[in-house]
N, C-alpha and C positions, 0 to 999 in steps of 0.2 A: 252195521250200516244196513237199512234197511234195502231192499233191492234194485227199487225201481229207483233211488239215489244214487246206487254205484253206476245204472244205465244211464243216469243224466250227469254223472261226472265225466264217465267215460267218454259218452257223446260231448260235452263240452269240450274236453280235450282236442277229442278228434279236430273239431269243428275250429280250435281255437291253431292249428298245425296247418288245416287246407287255408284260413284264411291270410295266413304267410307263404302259402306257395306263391313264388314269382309268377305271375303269369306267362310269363315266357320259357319255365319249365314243364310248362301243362305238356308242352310235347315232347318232351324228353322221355326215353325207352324208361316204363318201368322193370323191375322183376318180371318175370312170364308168371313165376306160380304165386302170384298173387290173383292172377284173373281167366279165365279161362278164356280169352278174348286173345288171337292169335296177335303176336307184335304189340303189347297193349302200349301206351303212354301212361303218365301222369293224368293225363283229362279222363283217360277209361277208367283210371281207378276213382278220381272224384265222382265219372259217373256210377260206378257200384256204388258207392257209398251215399250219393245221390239217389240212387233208386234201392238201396235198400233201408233209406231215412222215408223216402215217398208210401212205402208199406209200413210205417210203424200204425199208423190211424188203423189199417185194416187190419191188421195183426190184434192189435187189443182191442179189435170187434171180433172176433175168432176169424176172420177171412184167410185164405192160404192163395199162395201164386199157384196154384198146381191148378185152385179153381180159374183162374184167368189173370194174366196178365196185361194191361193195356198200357204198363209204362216200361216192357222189356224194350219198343223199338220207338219209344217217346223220345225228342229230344229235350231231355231236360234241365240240360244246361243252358242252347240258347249261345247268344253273342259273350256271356260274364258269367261260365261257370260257378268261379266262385258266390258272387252274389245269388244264381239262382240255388247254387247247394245250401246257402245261409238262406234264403228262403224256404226252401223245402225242409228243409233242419229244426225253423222255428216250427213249422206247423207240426211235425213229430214231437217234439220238446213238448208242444202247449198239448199234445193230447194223450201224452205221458202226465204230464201236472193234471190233468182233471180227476187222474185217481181213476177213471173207469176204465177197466177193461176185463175181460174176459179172463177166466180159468186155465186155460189151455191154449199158446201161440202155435199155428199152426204153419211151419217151415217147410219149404221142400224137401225138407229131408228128414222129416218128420214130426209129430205133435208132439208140445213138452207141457209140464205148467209152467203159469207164467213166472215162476220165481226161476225155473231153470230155462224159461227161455230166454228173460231180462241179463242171466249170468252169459248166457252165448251171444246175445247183444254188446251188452259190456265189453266181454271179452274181445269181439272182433274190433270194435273202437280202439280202445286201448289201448292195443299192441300196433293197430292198423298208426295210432296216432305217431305213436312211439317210432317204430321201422321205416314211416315218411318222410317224416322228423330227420333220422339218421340218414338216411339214402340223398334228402336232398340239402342238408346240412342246416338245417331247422333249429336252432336252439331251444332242447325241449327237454322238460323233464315230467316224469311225472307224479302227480302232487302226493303228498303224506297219505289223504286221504283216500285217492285213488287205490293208490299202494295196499290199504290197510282192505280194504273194501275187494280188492282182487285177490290177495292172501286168505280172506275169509270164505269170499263164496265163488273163486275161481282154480286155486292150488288144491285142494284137497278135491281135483277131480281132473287135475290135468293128466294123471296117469292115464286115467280112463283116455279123456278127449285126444291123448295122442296116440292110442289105438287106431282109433279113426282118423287118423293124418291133421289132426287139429295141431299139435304143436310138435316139435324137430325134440330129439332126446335132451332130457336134460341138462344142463352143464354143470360140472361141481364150481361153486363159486368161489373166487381168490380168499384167504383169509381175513383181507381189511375193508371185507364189499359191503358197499352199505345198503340200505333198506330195497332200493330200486334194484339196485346189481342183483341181491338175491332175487329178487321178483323172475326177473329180467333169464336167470341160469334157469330159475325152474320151470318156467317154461319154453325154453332153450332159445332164446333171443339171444343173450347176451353177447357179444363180441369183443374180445382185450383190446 
């Protein structure tokens, strides 16, 4: 799967789990270590993922938040989070599909190329879809090709990524796990 496909799977996913959030659980206590945002909600996490859909256009012009941010204290949700994140979502999506972008994404946390910055895109979608899903009883799975696409240019570096606190230790998976479960153990999501 080519790369910047697994980032527009992934983001569709995501996209396709906040658009079933109840609205009335926007203010429900998320996780903490999902957000660095003290007490976050549900709405705080749509806004991360809001404002880090608002930087994909700069990102594949090489632009970096480090040089400036103007949507850290934007409101960009508004009255209808969900509708403004399916807004800001399509204008990421549509400048992912032009095909242009730049060499090297440049992250707060450092420059990568774009093929391993599109995988730590991906990645955070993904899982992020996946763990919302779970948390606020979302019926969700995630698709074959997802799967196959996260196996290929996301597992064989999770080792590495959970050096850096990117994913919790692995889980050995049950004998009869299927494609997702395995997914799910290796990057230590999974829960019986």
């Amino acid at each position: 799967m080519k790369i910047d496909e697994l980032f527009l799977q992934a983001d569709a996913a995501l996209r396709s789990v906040i658009d079933r959030i109840d609205p009335a659980d926007l203010a429900k206590p998320a996780p903490p270590e999902w957000t660095t945002r003290p007490d976050p909600t549900y709405r705080d996490i749509v806004f991360a993922h809001a404002h880090d859909e608002v930087w994909i256009p700069g990102v594949l012009a090489g632009k970096a938040a480090a040089d400036d941010d103007p949507f850290r204290d934007a409101d960009l949700l508004g009255d209808d989070p969900i509708a403004a994140y399916d807004e800001i979502n399509d204008t990421a999506t549509a400048a992912v599909r032009s095909g242009e972008w730049t060499d090297t994404f440049r992250f707060t946390y450092g420059d990568y190329s774009a093929d391993e910055g599109f995988a730590h895109l991906a990645t955070y979608r993904a899982f992020q879809a996946w763990l919302i899903a779970k948390h606020l009883g979302i019926a969700f799975s995630l698709s074959p090709e997802l799967i196959a696409g996260l196996n290929e240019h996301v597992v064989p570096h999770a080792d590495e990524w959970r050096q850096f606190g990117v994913f919790p230790p692995a889980i050995d998976p049950p004998a009869d796990a299927d494609d997702e479960t395995r997914l799910l153990c290796a990057v230590g999501y999974w829960e019986p």
